[in-house]
C-alpha positions as a LaTeX table, in Angstrom:
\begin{tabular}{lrrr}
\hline
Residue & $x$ (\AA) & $y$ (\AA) & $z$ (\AA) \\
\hline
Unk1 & 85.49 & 103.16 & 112.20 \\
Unk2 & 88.41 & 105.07 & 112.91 \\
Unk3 & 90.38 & 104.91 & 116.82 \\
Unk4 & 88.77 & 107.31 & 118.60 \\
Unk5 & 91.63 & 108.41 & 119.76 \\
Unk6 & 95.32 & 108.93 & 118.90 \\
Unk7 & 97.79 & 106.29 & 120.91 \\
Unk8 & 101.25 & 106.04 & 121.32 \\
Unk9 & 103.17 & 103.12 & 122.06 \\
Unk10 & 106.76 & 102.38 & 123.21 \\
Unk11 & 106.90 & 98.76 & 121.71 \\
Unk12 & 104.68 & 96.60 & 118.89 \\
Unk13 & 103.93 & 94.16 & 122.28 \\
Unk14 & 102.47 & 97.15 & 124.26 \\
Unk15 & 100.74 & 98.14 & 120.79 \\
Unk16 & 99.74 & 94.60 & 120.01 \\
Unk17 & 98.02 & 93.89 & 123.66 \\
Unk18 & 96.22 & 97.01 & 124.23 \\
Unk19 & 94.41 & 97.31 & 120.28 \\
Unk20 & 93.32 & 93.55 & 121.38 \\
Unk21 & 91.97 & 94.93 & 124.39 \\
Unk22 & 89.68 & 97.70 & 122.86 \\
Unk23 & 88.54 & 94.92 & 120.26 \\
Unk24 & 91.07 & 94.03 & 117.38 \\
Unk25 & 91.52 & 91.06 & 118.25 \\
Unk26 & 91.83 & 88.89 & 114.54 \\
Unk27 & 94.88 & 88.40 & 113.61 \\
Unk28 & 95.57 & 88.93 & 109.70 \\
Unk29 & 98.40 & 87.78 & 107.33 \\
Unk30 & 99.20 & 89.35 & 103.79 \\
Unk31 & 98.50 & 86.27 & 101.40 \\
Unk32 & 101.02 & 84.81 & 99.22 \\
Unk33 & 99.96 & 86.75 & 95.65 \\
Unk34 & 99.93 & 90.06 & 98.04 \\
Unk35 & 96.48 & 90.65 & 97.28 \\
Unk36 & 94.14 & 90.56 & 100.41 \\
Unk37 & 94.89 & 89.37 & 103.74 \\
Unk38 & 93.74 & 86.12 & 105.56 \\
Unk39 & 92.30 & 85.58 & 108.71 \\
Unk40 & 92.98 & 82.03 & 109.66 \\
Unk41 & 91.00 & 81.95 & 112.64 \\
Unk42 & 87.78 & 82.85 & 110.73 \\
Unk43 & 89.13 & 81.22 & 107.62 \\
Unk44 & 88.26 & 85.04 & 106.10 \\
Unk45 & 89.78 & 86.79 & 103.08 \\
Unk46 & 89.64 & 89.98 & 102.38 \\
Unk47 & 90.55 & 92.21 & 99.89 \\
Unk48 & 91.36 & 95.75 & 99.87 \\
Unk49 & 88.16 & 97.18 & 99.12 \\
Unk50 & 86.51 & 95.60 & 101.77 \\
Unk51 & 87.98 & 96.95 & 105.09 \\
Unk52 & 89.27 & 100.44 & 106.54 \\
Unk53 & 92.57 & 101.03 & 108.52 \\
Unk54 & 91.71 & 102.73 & 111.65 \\
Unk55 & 94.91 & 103.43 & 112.62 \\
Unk56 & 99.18 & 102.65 & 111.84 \\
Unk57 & 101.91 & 101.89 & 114.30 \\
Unk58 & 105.79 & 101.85 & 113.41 \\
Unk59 & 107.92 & 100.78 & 115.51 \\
Unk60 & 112.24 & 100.37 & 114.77 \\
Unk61 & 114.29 & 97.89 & 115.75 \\
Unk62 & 115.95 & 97.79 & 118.84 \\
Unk63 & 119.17 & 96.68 & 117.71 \\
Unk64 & 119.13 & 98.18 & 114.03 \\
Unk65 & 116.70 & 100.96 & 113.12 \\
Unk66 & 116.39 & 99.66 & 109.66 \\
Unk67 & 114.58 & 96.49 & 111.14 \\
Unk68 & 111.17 & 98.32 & 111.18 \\
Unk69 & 107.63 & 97.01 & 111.70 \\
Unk70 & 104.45 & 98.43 & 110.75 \\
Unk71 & 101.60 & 97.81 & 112.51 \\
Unk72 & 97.73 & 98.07 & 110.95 \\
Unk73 & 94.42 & 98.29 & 113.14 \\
Unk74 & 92.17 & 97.68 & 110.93 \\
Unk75 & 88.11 & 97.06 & 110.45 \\
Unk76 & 85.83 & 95.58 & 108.01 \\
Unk77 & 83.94 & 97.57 & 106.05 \\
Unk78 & 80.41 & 96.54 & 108.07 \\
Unk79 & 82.50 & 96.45 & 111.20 \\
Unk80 & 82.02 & 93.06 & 111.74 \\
Unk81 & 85.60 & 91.56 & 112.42 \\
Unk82 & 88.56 & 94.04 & 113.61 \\
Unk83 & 92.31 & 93.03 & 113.79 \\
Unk84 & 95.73 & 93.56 & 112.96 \\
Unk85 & 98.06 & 93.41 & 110.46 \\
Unk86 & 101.96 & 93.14 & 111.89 \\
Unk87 & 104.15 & 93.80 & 108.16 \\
Unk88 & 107.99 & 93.87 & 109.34 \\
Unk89 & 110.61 & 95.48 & 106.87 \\
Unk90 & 114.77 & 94.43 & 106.72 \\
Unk91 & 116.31 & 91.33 & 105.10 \\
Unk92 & 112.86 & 89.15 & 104.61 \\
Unk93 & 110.66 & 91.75 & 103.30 \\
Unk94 & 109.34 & 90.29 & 99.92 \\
Unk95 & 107.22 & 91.69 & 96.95 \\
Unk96 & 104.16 & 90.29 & 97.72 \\
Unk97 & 104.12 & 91.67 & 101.20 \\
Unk98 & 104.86 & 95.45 & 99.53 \\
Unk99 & 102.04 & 95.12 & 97.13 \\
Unk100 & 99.76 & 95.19 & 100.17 \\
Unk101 & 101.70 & 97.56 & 102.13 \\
Unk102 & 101.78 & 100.03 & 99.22 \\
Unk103 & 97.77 & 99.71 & 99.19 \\
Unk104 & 97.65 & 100.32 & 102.67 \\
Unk105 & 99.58 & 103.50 & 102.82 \\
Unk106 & 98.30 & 104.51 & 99.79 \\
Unk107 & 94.55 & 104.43 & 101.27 \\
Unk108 & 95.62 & 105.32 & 104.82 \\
Unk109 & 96.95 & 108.96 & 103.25 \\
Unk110 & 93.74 & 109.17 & 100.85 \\
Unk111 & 92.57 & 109.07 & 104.30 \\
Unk112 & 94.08 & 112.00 & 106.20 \\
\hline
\end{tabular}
């Protein structure tokens, strides 16, 4: 289920606390191999296939522009668990993160 609406924010904070408010509240890590994410709170997996991104943030860095963060709303396929996915570029970016990211964007444009 897509945001119903288009945001904007100034910051990944402001971005961060008001998806949580409206109900994205997991937060999700890219697994080591890159291929699904994690959800230690609900000790969930899940892969690719089996959730939606409602909606991307990116935010630069204050300091250097080419320290850039993504940010991912994103929903499970029945809706059942919502949450983000915080993927920062710059000096510790690693291949298994981009394996994920590169799904991501690839869906989220299959999308528009």
């Amino acid at each position: 289920m897509a945001l119903q609406h288009n945001r904007s924010y100034d910051t990944l904070s402001e971005a961060v606390n008001d998806l949580q408010t409206i109900g994205y509240t997991e937060d999700f890590l890219i697994r080591e191999d890159g291929e699904c994410l994690y959800c230690a709170q609900n000790a969930m997996e899940l892969s690719s296939e089996e959730f939606v991104i409602d909606g991307i943030y990116r935010f630069e860095g204050m300091t250097d522009p080419a320290d850039e963060s993504i940010l991912f709303a994103i929903s499970s396929k029945d809706n059942l668990i919502k949450g983000l996915v915080i993927n920062s570029f710059g000096a510790e970016f690693s291949y298994r993160s981009s394996k994920l990211v590169e799904e991501l964007y690839r869906r989220s444009r299959d999308l528009r």
